[in-house]
C-alpha positions as CSV (number, residue, x, y, z in Angstrom):
1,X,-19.2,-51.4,-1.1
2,X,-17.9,-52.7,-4.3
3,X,-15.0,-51.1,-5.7
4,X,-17.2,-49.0,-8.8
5,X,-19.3,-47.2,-5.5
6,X,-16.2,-46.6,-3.8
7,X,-14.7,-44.7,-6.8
8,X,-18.0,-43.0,-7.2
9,X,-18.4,-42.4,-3.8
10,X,-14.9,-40.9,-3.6
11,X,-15.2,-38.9,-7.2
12,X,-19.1,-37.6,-5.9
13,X,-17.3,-36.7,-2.3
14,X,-14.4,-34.1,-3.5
15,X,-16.8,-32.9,-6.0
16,X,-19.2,-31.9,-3.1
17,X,-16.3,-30.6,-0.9
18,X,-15.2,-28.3,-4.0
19,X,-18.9,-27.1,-3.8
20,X,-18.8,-26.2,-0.4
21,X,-15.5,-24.6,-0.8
22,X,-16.7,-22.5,-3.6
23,X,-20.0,-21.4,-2.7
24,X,-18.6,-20.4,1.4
25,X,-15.3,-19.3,1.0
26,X,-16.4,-17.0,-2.5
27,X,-19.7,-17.0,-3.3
28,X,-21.6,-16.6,-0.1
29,X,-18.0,-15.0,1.3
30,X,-15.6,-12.6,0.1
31,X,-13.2,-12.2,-3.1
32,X,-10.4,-11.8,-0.7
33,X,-9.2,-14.0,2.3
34,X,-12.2,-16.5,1.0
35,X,-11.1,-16.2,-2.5
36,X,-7.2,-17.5,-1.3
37,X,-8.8,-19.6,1.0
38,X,-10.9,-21.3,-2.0
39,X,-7.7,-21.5,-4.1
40,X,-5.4,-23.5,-1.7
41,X,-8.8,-25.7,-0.7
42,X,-9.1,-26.4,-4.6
43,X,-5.2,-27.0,-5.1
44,X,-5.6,-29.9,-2.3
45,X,-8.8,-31.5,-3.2
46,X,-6.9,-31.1,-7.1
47,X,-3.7,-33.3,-5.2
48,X,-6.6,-36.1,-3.9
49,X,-8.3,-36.2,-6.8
50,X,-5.4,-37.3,-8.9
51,X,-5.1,-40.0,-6.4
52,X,-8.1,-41.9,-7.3
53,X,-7.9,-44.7,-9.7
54,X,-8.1,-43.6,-13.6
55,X,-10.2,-44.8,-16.3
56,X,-8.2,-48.0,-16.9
57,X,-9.8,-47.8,-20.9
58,X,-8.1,-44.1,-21.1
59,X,-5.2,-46.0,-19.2
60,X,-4.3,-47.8,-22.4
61,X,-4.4,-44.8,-24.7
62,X,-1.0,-45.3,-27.1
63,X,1.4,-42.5,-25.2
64,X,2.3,-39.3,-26.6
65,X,5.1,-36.4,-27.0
66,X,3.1,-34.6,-24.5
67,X,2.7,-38.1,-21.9
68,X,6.5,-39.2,-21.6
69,X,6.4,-42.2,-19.5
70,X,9.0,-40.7,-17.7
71,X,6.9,-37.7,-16.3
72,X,4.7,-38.2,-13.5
73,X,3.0,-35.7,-11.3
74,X,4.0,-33.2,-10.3
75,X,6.2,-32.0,-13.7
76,X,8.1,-28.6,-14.1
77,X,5.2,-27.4,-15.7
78,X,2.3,-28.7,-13.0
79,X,4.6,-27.1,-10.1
80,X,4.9,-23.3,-12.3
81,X,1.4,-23.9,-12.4
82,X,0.6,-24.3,-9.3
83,X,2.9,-21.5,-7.7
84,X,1.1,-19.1,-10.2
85,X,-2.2,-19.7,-9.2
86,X,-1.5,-19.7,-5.4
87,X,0.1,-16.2,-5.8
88,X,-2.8,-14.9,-7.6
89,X,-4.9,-16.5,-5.2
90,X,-2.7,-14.8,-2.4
91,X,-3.0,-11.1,-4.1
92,X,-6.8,-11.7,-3.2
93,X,-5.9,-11.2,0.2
94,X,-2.9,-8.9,-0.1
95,X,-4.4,-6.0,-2.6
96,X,-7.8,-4.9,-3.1
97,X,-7.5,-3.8,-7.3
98,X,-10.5,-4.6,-8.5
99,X,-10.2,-4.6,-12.2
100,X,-7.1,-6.7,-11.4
101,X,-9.3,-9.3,-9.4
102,X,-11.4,-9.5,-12.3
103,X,-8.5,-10.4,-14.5
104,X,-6.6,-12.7,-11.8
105,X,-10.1,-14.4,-11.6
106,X,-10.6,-15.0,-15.2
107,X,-6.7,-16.4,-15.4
108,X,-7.2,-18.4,-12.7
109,X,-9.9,-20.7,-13.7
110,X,-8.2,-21.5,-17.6
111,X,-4.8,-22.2,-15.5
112,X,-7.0,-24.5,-13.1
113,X,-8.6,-26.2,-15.6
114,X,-5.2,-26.4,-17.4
115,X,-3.5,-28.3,-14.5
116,X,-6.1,-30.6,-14.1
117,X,-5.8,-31.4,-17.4
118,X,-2.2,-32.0,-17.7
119,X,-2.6,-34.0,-14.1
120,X,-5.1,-36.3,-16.1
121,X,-2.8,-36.8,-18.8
122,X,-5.8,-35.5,-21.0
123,X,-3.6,-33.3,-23.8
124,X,-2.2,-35.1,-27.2
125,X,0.6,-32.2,-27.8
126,X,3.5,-30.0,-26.1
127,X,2.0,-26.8,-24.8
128,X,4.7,-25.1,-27.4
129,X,1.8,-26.6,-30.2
130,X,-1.4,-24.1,-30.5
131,X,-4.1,-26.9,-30.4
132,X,-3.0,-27.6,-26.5
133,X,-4.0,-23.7,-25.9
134,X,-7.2,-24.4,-28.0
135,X,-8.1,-27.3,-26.2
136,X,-6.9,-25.6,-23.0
137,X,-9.0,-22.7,-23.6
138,X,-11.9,-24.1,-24.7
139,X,-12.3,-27.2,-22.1
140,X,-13.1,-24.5,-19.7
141,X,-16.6,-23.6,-20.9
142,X,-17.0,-27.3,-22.2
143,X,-15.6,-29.2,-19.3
144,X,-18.4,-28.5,-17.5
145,X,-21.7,-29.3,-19.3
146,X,-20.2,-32.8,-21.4
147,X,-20.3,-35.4,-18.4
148,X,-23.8,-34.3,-17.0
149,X,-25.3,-37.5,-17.4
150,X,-22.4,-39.2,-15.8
151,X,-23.0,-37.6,-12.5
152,X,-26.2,-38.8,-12.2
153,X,-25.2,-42.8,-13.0
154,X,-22.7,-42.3,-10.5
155,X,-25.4,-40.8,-7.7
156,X,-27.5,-44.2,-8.5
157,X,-24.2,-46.0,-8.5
158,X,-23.9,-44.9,-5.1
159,X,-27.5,-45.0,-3.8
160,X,-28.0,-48.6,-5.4
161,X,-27.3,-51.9,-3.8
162,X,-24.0,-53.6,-6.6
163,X,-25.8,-56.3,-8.8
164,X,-24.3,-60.0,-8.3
165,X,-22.0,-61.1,-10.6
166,X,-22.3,-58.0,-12.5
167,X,-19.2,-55.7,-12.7
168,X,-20.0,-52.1,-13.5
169,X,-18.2,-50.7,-16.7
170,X,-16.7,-47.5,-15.1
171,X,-15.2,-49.9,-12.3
172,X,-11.4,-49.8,-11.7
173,X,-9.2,-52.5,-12.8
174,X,-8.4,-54.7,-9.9
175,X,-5.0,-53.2,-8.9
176,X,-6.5,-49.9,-8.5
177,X,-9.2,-51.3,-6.3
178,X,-9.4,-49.3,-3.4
179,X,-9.2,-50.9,0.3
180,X,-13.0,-49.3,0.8
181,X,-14.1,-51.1,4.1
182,X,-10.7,-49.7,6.1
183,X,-10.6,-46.5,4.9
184,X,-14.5,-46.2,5.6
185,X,-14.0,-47.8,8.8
186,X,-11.6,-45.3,9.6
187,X,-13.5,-42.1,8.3
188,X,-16.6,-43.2,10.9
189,X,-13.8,-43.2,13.4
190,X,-12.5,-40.0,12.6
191,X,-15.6,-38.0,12.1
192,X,-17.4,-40.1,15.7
193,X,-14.1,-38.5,17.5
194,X,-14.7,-35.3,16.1
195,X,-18.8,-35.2,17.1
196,X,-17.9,-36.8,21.0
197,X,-15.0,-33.7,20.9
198,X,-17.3,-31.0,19.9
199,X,-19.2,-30.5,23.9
200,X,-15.4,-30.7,25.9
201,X,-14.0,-28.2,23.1
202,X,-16.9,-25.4,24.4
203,X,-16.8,-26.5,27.8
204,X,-12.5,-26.4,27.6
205,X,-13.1,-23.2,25.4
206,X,-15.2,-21.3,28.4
207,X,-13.2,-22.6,31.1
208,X,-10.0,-21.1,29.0
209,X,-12.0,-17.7,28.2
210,X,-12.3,-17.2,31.3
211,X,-8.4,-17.5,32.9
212,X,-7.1,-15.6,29.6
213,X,-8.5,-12.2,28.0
214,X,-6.9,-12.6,24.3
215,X,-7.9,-16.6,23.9
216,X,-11.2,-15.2,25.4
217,X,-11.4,-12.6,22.6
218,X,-10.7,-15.1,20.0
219,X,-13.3,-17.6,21.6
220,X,-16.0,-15.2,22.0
221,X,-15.2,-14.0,18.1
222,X,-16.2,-18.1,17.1
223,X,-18.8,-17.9,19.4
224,X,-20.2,-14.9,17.6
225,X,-19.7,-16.7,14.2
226,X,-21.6,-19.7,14.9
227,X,-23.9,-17.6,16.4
228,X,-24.5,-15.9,13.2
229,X,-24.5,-19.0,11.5
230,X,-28.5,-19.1,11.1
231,X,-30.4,-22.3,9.6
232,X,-31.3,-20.4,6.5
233,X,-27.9,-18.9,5.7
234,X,-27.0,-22.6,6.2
235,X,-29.9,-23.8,3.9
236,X,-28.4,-21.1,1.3
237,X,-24.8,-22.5,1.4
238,X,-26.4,-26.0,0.5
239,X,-28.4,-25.5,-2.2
240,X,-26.1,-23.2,-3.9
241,X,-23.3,-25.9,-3.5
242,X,-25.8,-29.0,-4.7
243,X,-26.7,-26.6,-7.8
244,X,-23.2,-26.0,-8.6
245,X,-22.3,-29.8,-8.0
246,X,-23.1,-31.5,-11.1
247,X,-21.4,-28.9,-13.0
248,X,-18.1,-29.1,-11.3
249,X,-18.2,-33.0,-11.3
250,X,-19.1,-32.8,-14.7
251,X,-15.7,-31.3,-15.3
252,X,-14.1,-33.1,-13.0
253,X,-15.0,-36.6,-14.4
254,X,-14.1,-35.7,-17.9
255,X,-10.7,-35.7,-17.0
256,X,-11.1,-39.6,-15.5
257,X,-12.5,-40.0,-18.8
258,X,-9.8,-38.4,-20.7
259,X,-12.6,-36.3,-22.9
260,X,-11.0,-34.4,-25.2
261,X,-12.4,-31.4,-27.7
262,X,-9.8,-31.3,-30.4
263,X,-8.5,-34.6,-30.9
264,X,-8.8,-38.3,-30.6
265,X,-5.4,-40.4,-30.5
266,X,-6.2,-41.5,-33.9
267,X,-6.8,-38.6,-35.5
268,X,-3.0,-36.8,-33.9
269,X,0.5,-37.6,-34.5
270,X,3.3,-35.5,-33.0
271,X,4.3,-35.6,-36.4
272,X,1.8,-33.3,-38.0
273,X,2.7,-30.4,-39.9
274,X,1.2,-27.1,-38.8
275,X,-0.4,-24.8,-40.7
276,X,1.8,-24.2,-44.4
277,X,0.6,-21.8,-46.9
278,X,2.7,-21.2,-49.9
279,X,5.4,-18.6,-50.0
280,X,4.4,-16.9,-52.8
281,X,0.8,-15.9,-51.7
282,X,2.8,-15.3,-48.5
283,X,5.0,-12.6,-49.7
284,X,2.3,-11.0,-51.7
285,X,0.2,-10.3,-48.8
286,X,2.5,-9.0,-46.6
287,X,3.7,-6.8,-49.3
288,X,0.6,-5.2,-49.4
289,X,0.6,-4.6,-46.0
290,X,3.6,-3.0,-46.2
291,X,3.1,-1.1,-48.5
292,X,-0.5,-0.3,-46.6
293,X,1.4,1.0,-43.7
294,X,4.2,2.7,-45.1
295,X,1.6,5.1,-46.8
296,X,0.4,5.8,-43.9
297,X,3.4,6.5,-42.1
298,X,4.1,8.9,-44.7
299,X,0.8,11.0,-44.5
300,X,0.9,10.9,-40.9
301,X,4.6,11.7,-40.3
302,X,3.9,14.5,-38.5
303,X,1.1,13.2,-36.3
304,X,3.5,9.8,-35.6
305,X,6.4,11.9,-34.6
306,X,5.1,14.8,-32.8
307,X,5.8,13.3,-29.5
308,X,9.7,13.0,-29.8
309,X,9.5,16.9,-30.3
310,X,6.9,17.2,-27.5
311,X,4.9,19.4,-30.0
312,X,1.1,18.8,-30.7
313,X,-0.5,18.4,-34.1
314,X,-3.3,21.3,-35.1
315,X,-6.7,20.8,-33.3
316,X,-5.8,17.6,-31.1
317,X,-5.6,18.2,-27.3
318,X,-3.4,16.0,-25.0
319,X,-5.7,14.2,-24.6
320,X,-6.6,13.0,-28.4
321,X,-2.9,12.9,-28.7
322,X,-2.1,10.2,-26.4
323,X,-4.9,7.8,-26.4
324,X,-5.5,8.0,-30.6
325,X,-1.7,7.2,-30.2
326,X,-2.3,4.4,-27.9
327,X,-5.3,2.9,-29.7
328,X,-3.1,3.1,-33.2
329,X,-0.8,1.0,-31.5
330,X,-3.0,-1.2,-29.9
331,X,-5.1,-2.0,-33.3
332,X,-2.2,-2.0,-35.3
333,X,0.1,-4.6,-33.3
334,X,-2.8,-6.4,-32.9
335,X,-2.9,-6.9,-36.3
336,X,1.0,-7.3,-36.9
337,X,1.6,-10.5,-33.9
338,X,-1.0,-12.1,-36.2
339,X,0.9,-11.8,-39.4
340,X,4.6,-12.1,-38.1
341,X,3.1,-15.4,-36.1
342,X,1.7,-16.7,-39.6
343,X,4.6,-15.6,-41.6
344,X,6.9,-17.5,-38.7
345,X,4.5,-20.7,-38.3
346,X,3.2,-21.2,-42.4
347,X,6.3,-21.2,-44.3
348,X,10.0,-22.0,-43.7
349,X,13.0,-19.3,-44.6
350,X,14.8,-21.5,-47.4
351,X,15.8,-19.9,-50.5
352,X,15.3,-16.5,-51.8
353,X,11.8,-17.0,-50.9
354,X,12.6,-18.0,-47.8
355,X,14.7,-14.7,-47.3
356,X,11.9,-12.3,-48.6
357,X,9.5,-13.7,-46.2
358,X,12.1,-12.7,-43.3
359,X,12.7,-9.3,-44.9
360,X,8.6,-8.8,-45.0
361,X,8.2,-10.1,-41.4
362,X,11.4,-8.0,-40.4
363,X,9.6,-4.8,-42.0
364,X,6.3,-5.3,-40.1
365,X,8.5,-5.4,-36.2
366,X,10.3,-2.6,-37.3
367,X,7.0,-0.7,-38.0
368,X,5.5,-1.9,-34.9
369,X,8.4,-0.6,-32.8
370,X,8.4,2.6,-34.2
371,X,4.7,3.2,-33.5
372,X,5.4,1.9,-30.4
373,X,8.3,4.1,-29.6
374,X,6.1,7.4,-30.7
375,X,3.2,6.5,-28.5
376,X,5.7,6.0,-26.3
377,X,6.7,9.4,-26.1
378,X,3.1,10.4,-26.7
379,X,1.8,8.8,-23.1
380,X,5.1,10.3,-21.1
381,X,4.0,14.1,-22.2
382,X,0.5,13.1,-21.5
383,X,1.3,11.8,-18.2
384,X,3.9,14.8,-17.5
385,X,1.0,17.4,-17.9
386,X,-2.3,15.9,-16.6
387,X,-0.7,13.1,-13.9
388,X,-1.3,9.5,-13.9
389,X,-4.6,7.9,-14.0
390,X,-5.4,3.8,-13.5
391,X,-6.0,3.9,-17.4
392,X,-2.7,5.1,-18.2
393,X,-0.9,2.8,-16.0
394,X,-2.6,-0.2,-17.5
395,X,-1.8,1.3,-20.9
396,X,1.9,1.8,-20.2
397,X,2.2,-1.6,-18.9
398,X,0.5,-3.3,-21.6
399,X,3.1,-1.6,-24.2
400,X,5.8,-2.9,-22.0
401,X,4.3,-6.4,-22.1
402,X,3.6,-5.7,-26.3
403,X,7.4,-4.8,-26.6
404,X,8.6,-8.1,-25.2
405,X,6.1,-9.9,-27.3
406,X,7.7,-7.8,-30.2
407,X,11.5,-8.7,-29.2
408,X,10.6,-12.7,-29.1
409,X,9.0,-12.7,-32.6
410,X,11.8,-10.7,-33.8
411,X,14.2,-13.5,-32.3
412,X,12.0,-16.0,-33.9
413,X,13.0,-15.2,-37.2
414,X,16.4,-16.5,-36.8
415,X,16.5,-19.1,-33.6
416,X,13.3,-21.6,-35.6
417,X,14.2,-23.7,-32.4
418,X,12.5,-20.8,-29.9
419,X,9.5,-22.1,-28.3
420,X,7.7,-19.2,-29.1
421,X,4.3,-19.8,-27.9
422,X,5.7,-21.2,-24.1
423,X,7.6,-17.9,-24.0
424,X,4.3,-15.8,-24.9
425,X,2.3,-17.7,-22.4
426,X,4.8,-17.3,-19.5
427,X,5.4,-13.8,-20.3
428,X,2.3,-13.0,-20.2
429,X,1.8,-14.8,-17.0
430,X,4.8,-13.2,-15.6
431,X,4.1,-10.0,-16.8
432,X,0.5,-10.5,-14.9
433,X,2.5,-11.5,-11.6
434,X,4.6,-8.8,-11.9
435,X,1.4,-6.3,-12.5
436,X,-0.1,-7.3,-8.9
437,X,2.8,-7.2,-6.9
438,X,3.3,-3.5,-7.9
439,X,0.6,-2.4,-5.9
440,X,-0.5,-0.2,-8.8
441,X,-2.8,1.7,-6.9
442,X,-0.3,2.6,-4.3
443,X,2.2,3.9,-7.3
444,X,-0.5,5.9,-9.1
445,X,-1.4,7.6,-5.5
446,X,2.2,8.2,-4.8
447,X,3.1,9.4,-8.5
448,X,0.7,12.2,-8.6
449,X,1.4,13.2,-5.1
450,X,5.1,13.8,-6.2
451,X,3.6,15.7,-9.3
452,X,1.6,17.9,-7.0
453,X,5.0,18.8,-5.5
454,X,6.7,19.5,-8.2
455,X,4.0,21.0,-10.4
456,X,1.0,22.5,-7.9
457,X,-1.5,20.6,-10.1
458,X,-3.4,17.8,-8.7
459,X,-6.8,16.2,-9.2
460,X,-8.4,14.4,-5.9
461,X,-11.0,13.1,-8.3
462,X,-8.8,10.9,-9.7
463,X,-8.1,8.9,-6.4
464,X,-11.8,8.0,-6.1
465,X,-11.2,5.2,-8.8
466,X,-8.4,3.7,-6.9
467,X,-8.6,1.0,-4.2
468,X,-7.9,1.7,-0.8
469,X,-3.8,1.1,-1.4
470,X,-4.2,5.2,-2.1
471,X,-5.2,6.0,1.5
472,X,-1.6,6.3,2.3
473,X,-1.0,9.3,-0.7
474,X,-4.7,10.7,0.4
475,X,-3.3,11.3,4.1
476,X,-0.2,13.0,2.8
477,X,-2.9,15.6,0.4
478,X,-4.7,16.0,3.5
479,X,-2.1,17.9,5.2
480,X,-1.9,20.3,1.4
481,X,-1.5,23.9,2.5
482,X,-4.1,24.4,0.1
483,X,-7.4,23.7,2.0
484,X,-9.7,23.1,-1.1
485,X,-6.8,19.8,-1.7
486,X,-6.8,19.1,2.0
487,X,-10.6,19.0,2.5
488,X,-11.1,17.3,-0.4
489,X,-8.6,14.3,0.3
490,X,-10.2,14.6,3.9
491,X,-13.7,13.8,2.3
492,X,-12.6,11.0,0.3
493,X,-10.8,9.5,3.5
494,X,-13.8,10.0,5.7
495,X,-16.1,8.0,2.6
496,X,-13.4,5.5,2.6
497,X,-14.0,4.6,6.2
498,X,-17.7,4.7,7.0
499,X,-18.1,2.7,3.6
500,X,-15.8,0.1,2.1
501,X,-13.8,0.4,5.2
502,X,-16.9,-0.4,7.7
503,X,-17.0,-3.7,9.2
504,X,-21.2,-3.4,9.8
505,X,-23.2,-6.2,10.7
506,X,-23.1,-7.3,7.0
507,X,-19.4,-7.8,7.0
508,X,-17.8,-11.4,6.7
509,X,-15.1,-12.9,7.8
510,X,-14.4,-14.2,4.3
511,X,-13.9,-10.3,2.9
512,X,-10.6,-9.5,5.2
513,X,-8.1,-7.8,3.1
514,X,-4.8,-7.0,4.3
515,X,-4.7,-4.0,2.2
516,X,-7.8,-2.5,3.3
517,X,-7.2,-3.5,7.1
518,X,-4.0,-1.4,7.3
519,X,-5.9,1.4,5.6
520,X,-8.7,2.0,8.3
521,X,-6.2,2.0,11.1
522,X,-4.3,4.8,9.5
523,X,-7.9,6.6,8.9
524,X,-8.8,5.6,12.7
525,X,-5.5,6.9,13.8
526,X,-6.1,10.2,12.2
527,X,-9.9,10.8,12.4
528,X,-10.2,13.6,14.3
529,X,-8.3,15.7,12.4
530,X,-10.3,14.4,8.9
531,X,-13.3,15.3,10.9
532,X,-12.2,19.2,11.1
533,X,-11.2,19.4,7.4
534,X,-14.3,19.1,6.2
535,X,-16.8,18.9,8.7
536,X,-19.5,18.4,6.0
537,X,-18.9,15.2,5.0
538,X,-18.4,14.1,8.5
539,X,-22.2,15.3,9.7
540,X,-23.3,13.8,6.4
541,X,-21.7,10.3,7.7
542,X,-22.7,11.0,11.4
């Protein structure tokens, strides 16, 4: 094997292992201890993969402010990276939030991709510059349909006997040539070991079952799972792992490639300019703006202040109050990042120009905060009265994360030097971190259990859209002196066990969740008395 199949051999081989990985641990698994599972497989097949030779044409590539030749793997950056996506990997298995999971899942793959990328040496600019997001972004979708074709020259690459004489044009320079017969020689060894191991390891296994009862639980548990393991749940695995492989080898060999979607090396200097518009048009547009929302501040002073008297305005619930509050400040600070970014990035503060521009950008924060502040207020009377709800969690946290974003830009305007988009990025990543590790189920169960204390109002319904972090809150309603309270948390508790809770013959070993596992033994501890709450749930389950 010539050193062109070994390469492809070794690039087609990790791409297949990240295919089984994928499609057992997650897609024919669980999103919990198979999801983590999947992530720390993928961040070691990521490590191997970087050792293979590289593209000795992309190898040449003039370097850039963004490819010091004193960085190599792993940088600062790589190793942030990587301990962010192993502890959202690791909140897989820890909590059981499902809108979270969604989001952790969505970050996850962009921040894979974008380690990969920077592994490869693939990006032109510093990740402070907003083409390194774009292409960051962007790659994630395109990475995987661009190489295609590649994978299937590779496949005949490998299949087809090396042509004398002939040295393939994706081969390796020589000093990256792999030692192919050894290592070969020594895989065979390996993997002939492992097969002539496989018939003592059961007999051993038995023999050991039988002198110990906990290893003879934990044998007869893998005995069970490779009983279960039938031909056509194997055939399933395969073919969903061969359909995904070209895709993921697609995006795999476009980093060996170095493709890139926004640049070429001759068509980027580190010495671009951003974006520059001219100071006048500048201040005239914002000044509109201002003005814009300074009307409407004025007509709406009463509805924008309500909240720091805690009185409503005419014909709006508590409801309308807080979330048109919320949505104001969500559309409207929306709107003003965008501006204060541009005014920050498109023009410099030199000159009396220079110094309107700040006094127009200063303005627009100071607008922002106040609506901020006022809905604020608006979401603690809301909450105060009617409880906490998952919606109103995520909506308080996202005005914290909004406030921050508010304080940098404002900081901005006089440190130029702040590296305002790698301080967005990690805040936000931080602020995401920090969002998991809360347990927010747990705090929304245990808020409106202390509000039921204090108050006398509480509504069980709302504890049917939390995870099973709330069991903990539910057992402490159960014991309500209020029996309609009780028998309802009862209910919920009894749902919770016979259905997400069940480990049926349809359960997999991929789907443990710590989470949930601690919450059906405190159920299992306290059935009986569940049971007698509300007994018609209970016959309904039986």
């Amino acid at each position: 094997m010539n050193n062109s199949r070994a390469l492809a051999f070794w690039q087609l081989g990790l791409a297949g292992l990240l295919s089984l990985c994928l499609t057992f641990f997650v897609l024919r698994g669980g999103w919990s201890l198979g999801f983590f599972l999947a992530v720390l497989l993928t961040e070691g097949l990521f490590l191997l993969w970087l050792r293979l030779p590289t593209n000795t044409a992309a190898a040449e590539e003039p370097q850039t402010p963004a490819q010091k030749p004193g960085l190599t793997f792993p940088t600062a950056l790589q190793i942030a990276l990587a301990l962010i996506i192993l502890d959202l990997g690791l909140c897989f298995l820890l909590y059981d939030n499902l809108p979270l999971k969604v989001i952790n899942a969505l970050m996850i793959l962009p921040l894979i991709a974008l380690q990969f990328q920077l592994g490869s040496r693939i990006f032109l600019q510093d990740w402070d510059r907003p083409l390194f997001w774009v292409e960051g972004v962007i790659s994630v979708i395109a990475r995987p349909w661009v190489c295609l074709g590649d994978f299937g020259r590779q496949l005949l690459n490998l299949l087809s006997r090396s042509i004398p004489g002939q040295r393939p044009a994706d081969s390796a320079s020589d000093e990256d040539e792999l030692p192919a017969a050894p290592r070969r020689a020594l895989i065979w060894k390996i993997l002939l070991g492992i097969l002539l191991a496989i018939p003592v390891l059961l007999i051993a296994g038995s023999l050991l079952a039988a002198a110990d009862a906990v290893f003879a639980q934990l044998f007869v548990s893998l005995q069970d799972f490779l009983t279960q393991l039938s031909l056509s749940e194997i055939f399933k695995i395969l073919l969903t792992a061969v359909l995904i492989l070209p895709f993921i080898f697609s995006f795999l060999y476009s980093g060996y490639k170095r493709w890139r979607l926004v640049a070429s090396p001759d068509h980027y200097s580190s010495q671009t300019k951003g974006l520059r518009i001219d100071k006048t048009i500048l201040i005239t547009f914002l000044t509109c703006i201002n003005i814009l929302y300074l009307l409407f501040a004025v007509i709406q002073a009463a509805y924008l202040t309500g909240a720091f008297t805690a009185r409503l305005p005419e014909n709006l619930t508590y409801a309308e109050y807080a979330r048109s509050g919320f949505f104001e400040l969500a559309f409207v600070s929306a709107i003003n990042l965008g501006l204060i970014l541009l005014a920050v990035k498109a023009a410099d503060r030199k000159g009396i120009a220079g110094l309107i521009l700040r006094v127009e950008s200063l303005l627009l924060i100071a607008g922002s905060l106040v609506q901020w502040l006022s809905a604020m207020f608006r979401m603690y009377l809301y909450i105060n009265t009617y409880g906490l709800t998952y919606l109103r969690f995520m909506v308080t946290a996202f005005m914290l994360l909004l406030l921050v974003l508010f304080a940098f830009l404002l900081v901005k305007e006089f440190l130029p030097r702040l590296p305002l988009f790698k301080m967005l990025a990690a805040t936000t990543l931080i602020s995401l971190l920090v969002l998991n590790h809360v347990n927010s189920d747990r705090w929304i169960a245990s808020f409106n259990v202390q509000h039921y204390a204090a108050t006398g109002k509480v509504d069980v319904s709302y504890y049917r859209e939390l995870s099973n972090s709330a069991v903990t809150a539910l057992l402490e309603l159960s014991r309500s002196a209020d029996p309609v309270v009780a028998g309802e948390a009862a209910g919920q508790l009894l749902r919770r066990y016979a259905g997400s809770l069940a480990h049926d013959e349809n359960w997999r070993w991929q789907a443990y969740n710590i989470s949930n596992e601690r919450a059906g033994r405190l159920i299992a501890a306290d059935l009986d008395r569940l049971k007698a709450l509300n007994p018609s749930v209970a016959a309904d389950l039986n």
